[in-house]
C-alpha positions in Angstrom: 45.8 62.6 33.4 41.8 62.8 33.3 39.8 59.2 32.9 39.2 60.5 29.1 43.0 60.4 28.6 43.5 57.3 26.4 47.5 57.8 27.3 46.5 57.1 31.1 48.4 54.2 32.4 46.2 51.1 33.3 46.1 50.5 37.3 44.0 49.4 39.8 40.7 47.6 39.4 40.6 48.3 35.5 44.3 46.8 35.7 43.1 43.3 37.7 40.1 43.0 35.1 42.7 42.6 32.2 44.6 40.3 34.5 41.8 38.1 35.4 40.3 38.3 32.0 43.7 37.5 30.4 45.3 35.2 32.8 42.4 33.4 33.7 39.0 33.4 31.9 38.5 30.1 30.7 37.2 32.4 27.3 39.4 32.9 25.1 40.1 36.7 24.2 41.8 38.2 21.1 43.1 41.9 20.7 44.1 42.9 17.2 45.7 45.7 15.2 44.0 47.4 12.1 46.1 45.1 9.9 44.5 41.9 12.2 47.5 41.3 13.7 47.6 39.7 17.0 48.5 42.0 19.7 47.2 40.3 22.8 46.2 36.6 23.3 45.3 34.5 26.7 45.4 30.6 27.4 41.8 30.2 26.5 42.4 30.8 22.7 42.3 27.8 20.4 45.6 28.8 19.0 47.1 28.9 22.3 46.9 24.6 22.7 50.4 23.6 23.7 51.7 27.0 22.1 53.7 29.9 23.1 51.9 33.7 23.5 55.2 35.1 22.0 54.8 32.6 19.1 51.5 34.0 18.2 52.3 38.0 19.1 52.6 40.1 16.2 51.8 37.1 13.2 48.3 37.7 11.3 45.4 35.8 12.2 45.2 34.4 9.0 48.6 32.7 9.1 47.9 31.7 13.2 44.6 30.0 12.1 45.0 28.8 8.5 45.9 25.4 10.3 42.8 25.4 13.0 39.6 26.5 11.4 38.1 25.1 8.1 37.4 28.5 7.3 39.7 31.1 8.8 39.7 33.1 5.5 35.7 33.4 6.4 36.6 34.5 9.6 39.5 37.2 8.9 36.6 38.3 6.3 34.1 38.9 9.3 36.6 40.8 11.8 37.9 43.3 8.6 34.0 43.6 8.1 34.0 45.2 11.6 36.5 47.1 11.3 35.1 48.6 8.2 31.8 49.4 9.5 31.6 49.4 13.1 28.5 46.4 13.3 30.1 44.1 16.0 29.1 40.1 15.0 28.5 38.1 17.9 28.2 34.5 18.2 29.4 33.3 14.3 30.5 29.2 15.3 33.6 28.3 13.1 34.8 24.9 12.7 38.3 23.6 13.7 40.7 21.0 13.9 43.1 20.7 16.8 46.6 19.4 16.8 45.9 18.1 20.2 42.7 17.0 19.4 43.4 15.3 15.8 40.1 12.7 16.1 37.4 15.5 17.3 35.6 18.3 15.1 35.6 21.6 17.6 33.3 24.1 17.2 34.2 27.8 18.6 31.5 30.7 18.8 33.4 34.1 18.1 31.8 37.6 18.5 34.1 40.4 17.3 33.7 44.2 18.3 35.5 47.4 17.1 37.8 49.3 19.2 38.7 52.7 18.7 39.4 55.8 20.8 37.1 58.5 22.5 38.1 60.6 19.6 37.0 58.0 17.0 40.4 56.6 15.7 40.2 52.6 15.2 42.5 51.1 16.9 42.0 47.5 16.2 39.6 44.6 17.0 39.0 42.2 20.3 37.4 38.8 19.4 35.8 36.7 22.4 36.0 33.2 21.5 33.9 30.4 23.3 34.7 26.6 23.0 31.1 25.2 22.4 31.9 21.8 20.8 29.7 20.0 23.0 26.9 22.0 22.3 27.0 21.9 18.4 28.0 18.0 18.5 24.5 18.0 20.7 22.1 20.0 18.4 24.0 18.0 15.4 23.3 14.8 17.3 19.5 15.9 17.7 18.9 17.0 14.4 20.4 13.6 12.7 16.9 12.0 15.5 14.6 14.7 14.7 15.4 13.8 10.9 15.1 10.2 11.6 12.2 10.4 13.4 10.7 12.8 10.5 11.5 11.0 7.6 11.8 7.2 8.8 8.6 4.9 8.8 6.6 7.4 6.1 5.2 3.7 4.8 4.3 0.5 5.6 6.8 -1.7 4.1 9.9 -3.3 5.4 12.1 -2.8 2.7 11.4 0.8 2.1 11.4 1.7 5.8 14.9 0.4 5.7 16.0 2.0 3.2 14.2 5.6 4.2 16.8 4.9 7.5 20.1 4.6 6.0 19.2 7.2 3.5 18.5 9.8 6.4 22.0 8.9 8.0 24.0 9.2 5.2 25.9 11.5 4.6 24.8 13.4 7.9 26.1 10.8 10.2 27.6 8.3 8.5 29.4 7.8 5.4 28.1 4.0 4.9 25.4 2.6 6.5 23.8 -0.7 6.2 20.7 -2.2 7.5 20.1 -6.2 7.4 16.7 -7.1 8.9 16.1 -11.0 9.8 14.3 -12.8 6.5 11.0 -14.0 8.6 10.3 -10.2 9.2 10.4 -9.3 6.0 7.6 -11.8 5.3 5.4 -10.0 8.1 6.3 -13.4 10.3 6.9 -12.8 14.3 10.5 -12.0 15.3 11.9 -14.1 17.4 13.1 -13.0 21.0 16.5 -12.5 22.3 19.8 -13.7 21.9 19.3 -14.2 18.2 19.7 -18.0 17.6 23.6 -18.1 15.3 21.7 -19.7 12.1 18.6 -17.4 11.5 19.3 -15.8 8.4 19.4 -11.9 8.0 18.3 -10.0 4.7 20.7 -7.1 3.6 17.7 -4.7 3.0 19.5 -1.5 2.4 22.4 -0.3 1.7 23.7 3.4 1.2 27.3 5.2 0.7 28.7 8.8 0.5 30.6 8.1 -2.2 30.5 9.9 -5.4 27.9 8.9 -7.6 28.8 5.9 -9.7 31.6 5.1 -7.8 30.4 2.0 -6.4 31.4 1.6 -1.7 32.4 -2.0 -1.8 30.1 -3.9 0.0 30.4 -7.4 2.1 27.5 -8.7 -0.2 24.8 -7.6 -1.9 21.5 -6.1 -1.5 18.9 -8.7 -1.3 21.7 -11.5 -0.3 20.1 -13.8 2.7 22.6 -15.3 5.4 23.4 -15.7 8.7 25.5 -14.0 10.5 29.3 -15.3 11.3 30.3 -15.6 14.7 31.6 -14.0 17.1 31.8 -10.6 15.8 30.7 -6.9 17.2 27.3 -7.8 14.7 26.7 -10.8 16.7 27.4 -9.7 20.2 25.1 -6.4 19.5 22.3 -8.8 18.8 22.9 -11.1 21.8 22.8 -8.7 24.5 21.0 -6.0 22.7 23.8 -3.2 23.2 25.1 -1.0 20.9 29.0 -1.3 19.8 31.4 1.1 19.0 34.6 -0.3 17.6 37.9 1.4 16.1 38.5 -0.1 12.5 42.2 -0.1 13.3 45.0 -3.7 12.4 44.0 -5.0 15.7 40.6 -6.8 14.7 40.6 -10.5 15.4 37.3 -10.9 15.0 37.0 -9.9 11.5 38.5 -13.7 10.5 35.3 -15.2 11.2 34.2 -12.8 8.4 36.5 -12.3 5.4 34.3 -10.8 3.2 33.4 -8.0 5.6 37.0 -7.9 6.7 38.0 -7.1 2.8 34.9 -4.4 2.7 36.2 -3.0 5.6 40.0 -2.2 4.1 38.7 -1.5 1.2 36.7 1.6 2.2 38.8 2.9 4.3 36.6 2.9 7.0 38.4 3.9 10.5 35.1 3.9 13.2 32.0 1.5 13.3 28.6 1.5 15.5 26.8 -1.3 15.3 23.4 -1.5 17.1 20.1 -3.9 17.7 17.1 -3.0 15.8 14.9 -4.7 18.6 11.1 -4.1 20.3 9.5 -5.6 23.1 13.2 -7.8 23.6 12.2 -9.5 20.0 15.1 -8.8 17.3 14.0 -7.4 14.1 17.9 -6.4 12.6 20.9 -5.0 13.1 22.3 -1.2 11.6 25.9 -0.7 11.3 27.3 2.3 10.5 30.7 3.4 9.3 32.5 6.3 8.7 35.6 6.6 6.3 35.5 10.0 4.7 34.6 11.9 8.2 37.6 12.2 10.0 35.9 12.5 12.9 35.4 8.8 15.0 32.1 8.1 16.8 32.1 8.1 20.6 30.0 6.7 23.4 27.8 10.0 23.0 27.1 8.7 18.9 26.3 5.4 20.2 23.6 6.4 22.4 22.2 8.4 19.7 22.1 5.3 17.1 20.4 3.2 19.9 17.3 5.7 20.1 17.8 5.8 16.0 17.4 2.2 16.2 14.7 1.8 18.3 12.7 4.4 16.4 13.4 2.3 13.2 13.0 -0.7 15.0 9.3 0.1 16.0 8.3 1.6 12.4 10.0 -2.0 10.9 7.4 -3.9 13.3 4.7 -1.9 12.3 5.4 -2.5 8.8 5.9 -6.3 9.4 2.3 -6.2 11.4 0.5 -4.2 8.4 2.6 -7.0 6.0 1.6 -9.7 8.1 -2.6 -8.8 8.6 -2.4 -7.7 4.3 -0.6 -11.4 3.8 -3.7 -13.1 5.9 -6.3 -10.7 4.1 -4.8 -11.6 1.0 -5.2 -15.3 1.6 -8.4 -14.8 3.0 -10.0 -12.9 -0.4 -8.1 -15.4 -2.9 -9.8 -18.5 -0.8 -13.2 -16.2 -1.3 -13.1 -15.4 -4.8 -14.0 -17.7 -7.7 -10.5 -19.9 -8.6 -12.0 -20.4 -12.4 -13.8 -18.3 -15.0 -17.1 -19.4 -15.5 -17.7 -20.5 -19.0 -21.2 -20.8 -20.4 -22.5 -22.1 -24.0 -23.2 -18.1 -24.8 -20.6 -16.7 -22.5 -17.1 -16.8 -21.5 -15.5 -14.4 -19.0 -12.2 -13.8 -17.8 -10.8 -11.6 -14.2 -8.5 -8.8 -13.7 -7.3 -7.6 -9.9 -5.5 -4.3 -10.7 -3.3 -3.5 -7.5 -3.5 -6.8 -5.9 -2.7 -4.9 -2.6 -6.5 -4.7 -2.0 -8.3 -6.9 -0.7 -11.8 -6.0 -0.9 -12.3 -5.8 -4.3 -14.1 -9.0 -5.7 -15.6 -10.8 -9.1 -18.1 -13.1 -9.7 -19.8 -14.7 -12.6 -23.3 -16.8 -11.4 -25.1 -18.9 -13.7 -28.8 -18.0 -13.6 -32.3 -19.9 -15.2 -33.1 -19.7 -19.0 -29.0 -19.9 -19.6 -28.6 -16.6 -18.6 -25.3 -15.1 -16.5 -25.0 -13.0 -13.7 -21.7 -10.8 -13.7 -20.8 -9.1 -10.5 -17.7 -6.3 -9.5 -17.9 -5.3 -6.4 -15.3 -3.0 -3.6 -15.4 -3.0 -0.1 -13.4 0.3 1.5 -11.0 -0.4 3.5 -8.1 -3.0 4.0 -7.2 -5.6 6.7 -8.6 -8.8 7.4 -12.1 -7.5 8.1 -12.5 -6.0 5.1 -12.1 -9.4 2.9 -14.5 -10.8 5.6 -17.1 -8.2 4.8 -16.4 -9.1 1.1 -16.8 -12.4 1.5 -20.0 -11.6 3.4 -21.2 -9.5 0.4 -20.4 -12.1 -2.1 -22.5 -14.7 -0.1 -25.5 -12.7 -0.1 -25.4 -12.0 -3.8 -25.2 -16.0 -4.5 -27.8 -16.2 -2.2 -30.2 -13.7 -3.8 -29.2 -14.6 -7.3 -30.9 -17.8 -6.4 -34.0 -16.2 -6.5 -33.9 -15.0 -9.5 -34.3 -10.8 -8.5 -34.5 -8.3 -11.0 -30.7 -6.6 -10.5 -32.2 -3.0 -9.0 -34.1 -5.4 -6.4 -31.2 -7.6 -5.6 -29.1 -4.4 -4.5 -31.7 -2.6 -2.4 -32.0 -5.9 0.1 -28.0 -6.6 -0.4 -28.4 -2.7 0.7 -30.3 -3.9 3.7 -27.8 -6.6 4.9 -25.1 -3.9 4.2 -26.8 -1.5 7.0 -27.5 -4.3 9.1 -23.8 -5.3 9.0 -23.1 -0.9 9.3 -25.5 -1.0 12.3 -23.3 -4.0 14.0 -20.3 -2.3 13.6 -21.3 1.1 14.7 -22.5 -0.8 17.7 -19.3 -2.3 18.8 -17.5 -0.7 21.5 -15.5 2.5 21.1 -12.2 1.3 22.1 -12.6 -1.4 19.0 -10.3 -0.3 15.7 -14.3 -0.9 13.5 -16.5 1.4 15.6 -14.8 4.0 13.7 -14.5 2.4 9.9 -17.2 3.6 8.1 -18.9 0.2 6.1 -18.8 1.6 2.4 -18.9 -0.8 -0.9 -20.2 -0.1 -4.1 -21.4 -3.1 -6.6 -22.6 -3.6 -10.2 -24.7 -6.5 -10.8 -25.4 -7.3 -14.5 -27.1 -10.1 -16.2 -26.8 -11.1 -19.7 -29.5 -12.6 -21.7 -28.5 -14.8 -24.1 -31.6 -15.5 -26.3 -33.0 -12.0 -26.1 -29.4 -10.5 -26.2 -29.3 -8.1 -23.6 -27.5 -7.1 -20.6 -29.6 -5.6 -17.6 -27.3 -3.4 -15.1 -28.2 -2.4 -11.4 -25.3 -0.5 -9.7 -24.3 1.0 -6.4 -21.6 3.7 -6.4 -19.8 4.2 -9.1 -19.0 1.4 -11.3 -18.0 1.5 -15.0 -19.3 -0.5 -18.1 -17.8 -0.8 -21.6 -19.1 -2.4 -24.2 -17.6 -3.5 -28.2 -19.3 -4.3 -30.5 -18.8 -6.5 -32.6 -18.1 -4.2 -35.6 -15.2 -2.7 -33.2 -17.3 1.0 -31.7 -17.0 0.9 -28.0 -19.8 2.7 -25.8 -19.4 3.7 -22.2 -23.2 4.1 -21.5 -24.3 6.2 -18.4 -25.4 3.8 -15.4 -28.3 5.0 -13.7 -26.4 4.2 -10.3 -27.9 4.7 -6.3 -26.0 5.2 -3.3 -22.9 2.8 -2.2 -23.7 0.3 -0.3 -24.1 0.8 3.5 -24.2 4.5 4.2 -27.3 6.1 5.7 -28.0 8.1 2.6 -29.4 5.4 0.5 -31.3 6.3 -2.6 -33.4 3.7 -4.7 -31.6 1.8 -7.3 -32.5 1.5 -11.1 -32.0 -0.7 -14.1 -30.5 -0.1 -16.9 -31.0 -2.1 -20.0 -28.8 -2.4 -23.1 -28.8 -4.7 -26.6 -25.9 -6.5 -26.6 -25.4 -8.4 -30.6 -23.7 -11.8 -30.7 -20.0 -11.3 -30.1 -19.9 -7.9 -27.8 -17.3 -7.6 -26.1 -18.6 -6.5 -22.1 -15.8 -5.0 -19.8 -17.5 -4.5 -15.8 -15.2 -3.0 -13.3 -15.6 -0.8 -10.2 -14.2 2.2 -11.3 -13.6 3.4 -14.8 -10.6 2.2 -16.6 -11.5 2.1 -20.0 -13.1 5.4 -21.6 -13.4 6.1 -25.0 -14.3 9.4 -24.6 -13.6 12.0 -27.3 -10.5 13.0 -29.3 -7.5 10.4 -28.8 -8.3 7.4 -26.8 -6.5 5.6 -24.3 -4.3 2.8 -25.1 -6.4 0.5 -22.8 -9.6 1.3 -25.4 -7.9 1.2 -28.7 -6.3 -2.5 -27.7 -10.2 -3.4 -27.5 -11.2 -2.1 -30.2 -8.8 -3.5 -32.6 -8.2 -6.7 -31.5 -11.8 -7.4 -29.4 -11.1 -11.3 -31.4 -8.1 -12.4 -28.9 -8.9 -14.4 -26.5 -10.0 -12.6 -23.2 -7.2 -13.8 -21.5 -4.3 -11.7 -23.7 -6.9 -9.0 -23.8 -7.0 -8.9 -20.2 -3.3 -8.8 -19.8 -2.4 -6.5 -22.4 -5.1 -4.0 -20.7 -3.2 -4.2 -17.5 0.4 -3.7 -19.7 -1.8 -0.5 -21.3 -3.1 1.1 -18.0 -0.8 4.1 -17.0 1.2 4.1 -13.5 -1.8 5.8 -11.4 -4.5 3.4 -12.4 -2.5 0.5 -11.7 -1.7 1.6 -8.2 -5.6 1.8 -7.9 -7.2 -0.8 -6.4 -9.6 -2.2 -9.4 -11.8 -5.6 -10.1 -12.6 -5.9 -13.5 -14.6 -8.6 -15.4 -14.6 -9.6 -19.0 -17.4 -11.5 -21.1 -17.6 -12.0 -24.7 -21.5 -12.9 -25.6 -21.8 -15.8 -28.1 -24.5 -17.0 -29.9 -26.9 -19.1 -28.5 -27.7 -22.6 -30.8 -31.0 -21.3 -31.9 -31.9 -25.3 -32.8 -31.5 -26.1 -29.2 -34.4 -23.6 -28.0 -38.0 -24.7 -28.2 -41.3 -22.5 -27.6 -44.8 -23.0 -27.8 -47.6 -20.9 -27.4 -50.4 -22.9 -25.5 -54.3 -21.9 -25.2 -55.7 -22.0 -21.1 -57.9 -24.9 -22.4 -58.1 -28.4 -20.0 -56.4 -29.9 -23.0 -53.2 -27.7 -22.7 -51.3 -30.4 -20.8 -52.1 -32.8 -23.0 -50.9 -31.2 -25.8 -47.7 -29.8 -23.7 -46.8 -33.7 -23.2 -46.7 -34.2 -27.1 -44.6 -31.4 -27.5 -42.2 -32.1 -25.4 -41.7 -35.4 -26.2 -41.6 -34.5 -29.7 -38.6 -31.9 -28.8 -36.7 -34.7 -26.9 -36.7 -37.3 -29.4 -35.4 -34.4 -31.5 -32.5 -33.6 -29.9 -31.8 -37.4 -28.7 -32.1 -36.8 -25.3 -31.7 -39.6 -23.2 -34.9 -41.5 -22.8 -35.3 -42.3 -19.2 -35.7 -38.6 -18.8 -38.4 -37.8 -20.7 -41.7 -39.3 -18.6 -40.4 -37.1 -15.4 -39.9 -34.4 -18.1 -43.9 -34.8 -19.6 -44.9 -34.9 -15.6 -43.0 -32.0 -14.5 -45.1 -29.9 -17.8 -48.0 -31.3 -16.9 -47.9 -29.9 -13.6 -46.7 -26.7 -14.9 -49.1 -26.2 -17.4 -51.9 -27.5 -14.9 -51.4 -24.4 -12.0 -50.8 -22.0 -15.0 -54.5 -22.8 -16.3 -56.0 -23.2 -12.8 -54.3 -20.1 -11.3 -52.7 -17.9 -13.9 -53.4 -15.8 -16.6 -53.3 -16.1 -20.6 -50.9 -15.7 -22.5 -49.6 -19.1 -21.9 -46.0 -20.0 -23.2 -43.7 -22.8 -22.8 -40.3 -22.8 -23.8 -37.6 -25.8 -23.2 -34.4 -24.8 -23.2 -31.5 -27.9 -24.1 -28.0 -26.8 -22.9 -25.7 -28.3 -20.0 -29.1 -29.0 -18.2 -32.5 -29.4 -19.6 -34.9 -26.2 -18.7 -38.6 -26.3 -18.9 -40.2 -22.6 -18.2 -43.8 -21.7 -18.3 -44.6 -18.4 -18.8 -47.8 -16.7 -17.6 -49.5 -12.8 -17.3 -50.1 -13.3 -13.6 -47.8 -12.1 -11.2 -49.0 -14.2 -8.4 -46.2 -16.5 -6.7 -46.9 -20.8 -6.4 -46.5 -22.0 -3.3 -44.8 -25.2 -2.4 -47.7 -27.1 0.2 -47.8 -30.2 1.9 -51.0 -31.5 1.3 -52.3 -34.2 3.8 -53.7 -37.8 3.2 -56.9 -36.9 2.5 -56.1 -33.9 0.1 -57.3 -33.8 -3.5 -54.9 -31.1 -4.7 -51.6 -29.2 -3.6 -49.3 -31.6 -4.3 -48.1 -29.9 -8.1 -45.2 -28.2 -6.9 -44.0 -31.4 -4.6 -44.3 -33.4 -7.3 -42.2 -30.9 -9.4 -39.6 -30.4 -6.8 -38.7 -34.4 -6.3 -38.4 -34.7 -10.2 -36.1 -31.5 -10.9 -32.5 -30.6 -9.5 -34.0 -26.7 -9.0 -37.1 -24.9 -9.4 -38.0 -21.4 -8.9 -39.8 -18.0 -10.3 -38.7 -14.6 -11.6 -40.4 -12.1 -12.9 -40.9 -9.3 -15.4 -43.1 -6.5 -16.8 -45.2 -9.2 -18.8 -45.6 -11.5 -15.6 -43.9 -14.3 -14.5 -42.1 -17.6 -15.1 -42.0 -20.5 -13.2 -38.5 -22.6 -14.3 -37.6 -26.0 -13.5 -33.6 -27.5 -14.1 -32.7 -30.9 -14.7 -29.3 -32.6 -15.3 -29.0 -34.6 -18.8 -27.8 -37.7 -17.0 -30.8 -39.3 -15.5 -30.5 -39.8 -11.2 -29.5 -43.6 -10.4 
């Protein structure tokens, strides 16, 4: 018979490759009819586990491995589909369940090719069939820590990092899982080292189940619940030693008496497998994740629990980064509420009230100064960044501005030197060393000083950046004017800085913040504007709270420092002016008036011969070195201001004059009667101002 012969008898080497492929290949081989019914079978075959080859000879694959695979319908569908066409599928992994093996998921990679004669005639089907269990349970062991490691510490809070872990695990690897971190970490405090003292209480942080949804896992207690943990118990011993635990759920649990309400979770979930693990770093315990699985027939093993311990130390460092970002934001925090004003300033012809939108930022500050002549300084300011260095650099910011108001600087002139110390503090920083965290953070911060005028109602704005200004009037139209605004503050492209000036009417309603949140814009206005506009008479502080309830989702998630003032009228009784000639007599007649005025509005009277000497010596330098016009204006409020006004824009100078000096000693004299002195200027010249308290010194 020729080799082509298909009715040749098998011998020889071609016989001892059947042999050794059938008798002993540790792969398991298949030979099928055209109907897929078994012809030939070895050992290696998953049906052949503790079975029979005559049992198996002559039934249909379908009915041999119905019992086996989770989908032997998909698989009989695949071998008829080579047998149809030819195509030979190779390496399709089926899933199956062993008799032997009742606890473990197998996983089997067939590869099934068409036989047929040299003539053409099908003659059946072999399938090669290769046990690779431990390879799928490996690739389904690193997926479940490539996801983890994907999706697990995407932010830097606690709660949500907890919560981003158990919903990662479930259902892939667990059907319940449960993550209880210790209460102190939550707070951003330092964990404490190991073996976790029996009383420190543990927050159940998150908590998710396979269940359908609805359905409602029973759980030992509830999210949020706070309590330590009872002992001794695989929880305990986990976070004593740091070790993972794997422990069968079966009636043999002792320990579960020294917890009864886990014990009744526990039967009540049917759970049959648990893996409980440390979430530690650095030997310091953070928590504990304990994971069950009652749906999955399949138990964990050792090989799962060395796969939640890498889980859990993943997790365990993103928890501590999220308790170190917690605990530096918690200090920043503190830090910029001890730096920002604790009370709204209220003035005779001002009151103001403060709203932090997103109090998650910490450079963002407010400030209301009271200036000379009863006018107010309102300040908004942001610092980019967050952490502890940026309040500092607020709180740097804020202290220059006081410092400078103090002066009494036009606003465009008080930015451009706050703009100075700004690139002097830029200049530090870039000069730190490389390996420190600020070389690298850009110093950015954009302001808006405004000052409000009361007797010649208006409000005078500088800004750097991009801040925002609202105004209402009082007959309820709202204008978002255009701020003529330079460079932030710090960066090396600085461009000047110019004033803007606006008449603000009795009873205006002024809204200051560093970004825009109210714009009235045209068509339909936001909620935020028409709450202003129709009820601009609440008091600021609703109107402040109901803008916050107003603002949608994204703005409050912004960052934002915002400042209210409503403008009142200033008592036009308690406001004195005179217009005085640069004569030798102007003093003279300067005393009358004032001591006309103060009898007028009952002032007391010990303070009105420091009052007449502090105007005489006003009046005096004005004739001597400064320029008609002369005006003089006294201004009664919570203090008692004198100004003199003058066209020269020359400065006084405080001098000490010596023994023998006729002259220089004006100023002196002024300085040791009044509380505060100083000079600011305009287009029209200057004023030199003088304070005093209505209570005489004792």
């Amino acid at each position: 018979m020729g080799r082509g012969d298909s009715s040749r008898a098998v011998d020889g080497p071609e016989a001892a490759l059947l042999e050794a492929l059938f008798g002993r290949s540790p792969v398991g081989l298949h030979v099928l009819d055209t109907e897929l019914r078994i012809v030939r079978v070895n050992a290696a075959t998953p049906a052949m586990r503790g079975v029979r080859e005559q049992d198996v000879v002559g039934h249909r694959f379908e009915e041999v491995y119905l019992p086996l695979l989770e989908d032997a319908a998909e698989a009989a569908s695949l071998v008829r589909g080579v047998l149809d066409s030819g195509h030979a599928v190779v390496g399709h992994v089926l899933q199956a369940h062993l008799k032997a093996d009742p606890g473990r998921q197998h996983f089997y990679e067939m590869s099934a090719f068409r036989l047929q004669s040299p003539s053409g005639e099908v003659l059946g089907a072999a399938l090669i069939v290769v046990d690779v269990s431990e390879r799928e349970r490996g690739r389904a062991r690193a997926a479940v820590l490539n996801a983890v490691r994907q999706r697990v510490g995407r932010t830097l809070d606690v709660i949500v990092t907890c919560e981003e872990l158990v919903d990662t695990l479930v259902p892939a690897f667990a059907d319940v899982a449960v993550v209880e971190v210790v209460d102190a970490v939550v707070r951003g405090e330092e964990p404490q080292p190991s073996p976790l003292a029996q009383d420190v209480p543990l927050r159940r942080a998150a908590f998710r189940s396979s269940g359908p949804a609805g359905a409602g896992e029973p759980q030992a207690h509830p999210l949020g619940d706070v309590r330590s943990l009872p002992s001794p118990t695989p929880y305990t011993q986990a976070l004593a030693d740091l070790r993972p635990r794997v422990v069968v759920l079966d009636g043999d649990m002792p320990w579960l008496g020294a917890d009864p309400d886990r014990r009744e979770a526990i039967r009540r979930s049917g759970a049959h497998t648990l893996i409980t693990a440390p979430l530690a770093v650095r030997g310091t315990v953070l928590g504990l994740i304990s994971l069950y699985r009652t749906r999955q027939p399949v138990r964990y093993d050792e090989l799962d629990a060395d796969l939640v311990l890498q889980v859990a130390n993943h997790s365990a460092l993103c928890i501590d980064n999220a308790r170190r970002y917690t605990r530096e934001h918690a200090i920043a925090a503190t830090v910029q509420r001890n730096l920002l004003p604790r009370r709204p300033l209220s003035r005779t012809a001002l009151e103001s009230e403060h709203l932090l939108v997103a109090t998650e930022g910490v450079g963002q500050w407010y400030d209301t100064i009271a200036l000379s002549g009863a006018r107010t300084a309102l300040i908004v300011g942001t610092v980019a960044g967050s952490g502890i260095h940026t309040a500092t650099l607020m709180g740097q910011l804020r202290t220059v501005i006081h410092s400078l108001s103090a002066f009494d600087l036009q606003p465009e002139e008080l930015l451009a030197r706050l703009d100075g110390t700004a690139a002097f503090l830029a200049a530090e920083r870039a000069g730190l060393p490389p390996s420190d965290p600020l070389h690298h953070q850009v110093l950015a911060a954009t302001c808006a000083y405004a000052v409000h005028d009361p007797l010649n109602r208006t409000l005078t704005v500088a800004a750097a950046g991009s801040p925002a200004l609202t105004l209402i009037l009082p007959d309820g139209t709202a204008h978002t004017p255009e701020l003529a605004s330079g460079s932030p503050l710090g960066l090396p492209e600085r461009t000047p800085f110019a004033l803007s000036r606006f008449d603000v009417p009795d009873g205006s309603l002024v809204v200051l913040a560093t970004r825009p949140i109210v714009t009235p814009g045209e068509g339909a206005l936001p909620p935020s504007t028409r709450l202003l506009m129709t009820h601009a008479d609440r008091s600021l502080a609703d109107l402040r709270d109901n803008v916050l309830y107003t603002l949608p989702a994204e703005s409050r998630a912004t960052p934002t420092a915002v400042l209210f003032a409503r403008t009142r009228a200033f008592p036009t009784e308690n406001v004195a002016t005179w217009h005085l000639q640069a004569a030798p007599t102007a003093a003279a007649v300067a005393r009358h008036h004032v001591r006309r005025q103060l009898t007028t509005w009952n002032v007391h009277e010990e303070l009105a011969p420091s009052t007449e000497l502090i105007v005489s010596e006003l009046v005096t330098n004005a004739v001597r070195y400064g320029k008609p016009p002369l005006e003089m204006r006294l201004i009664h409020d919570r203090t008692l201001t004198c100004e003199l006004r003058d066209a020269s824009a020359s400065a006084p100078h405080l001098r000490h004059a010596g023994p023998a000096d006729e002259g220089g000693r004006g100023l002196l004299i002024v300085g040791a009667l009044a509380d505060g002195w100083g000079v600011r200027y305009d287009d029209r010249g200057k004023t030199v101002w003088t304070e005093q308290a209505l209570t005489p010194r004792r």
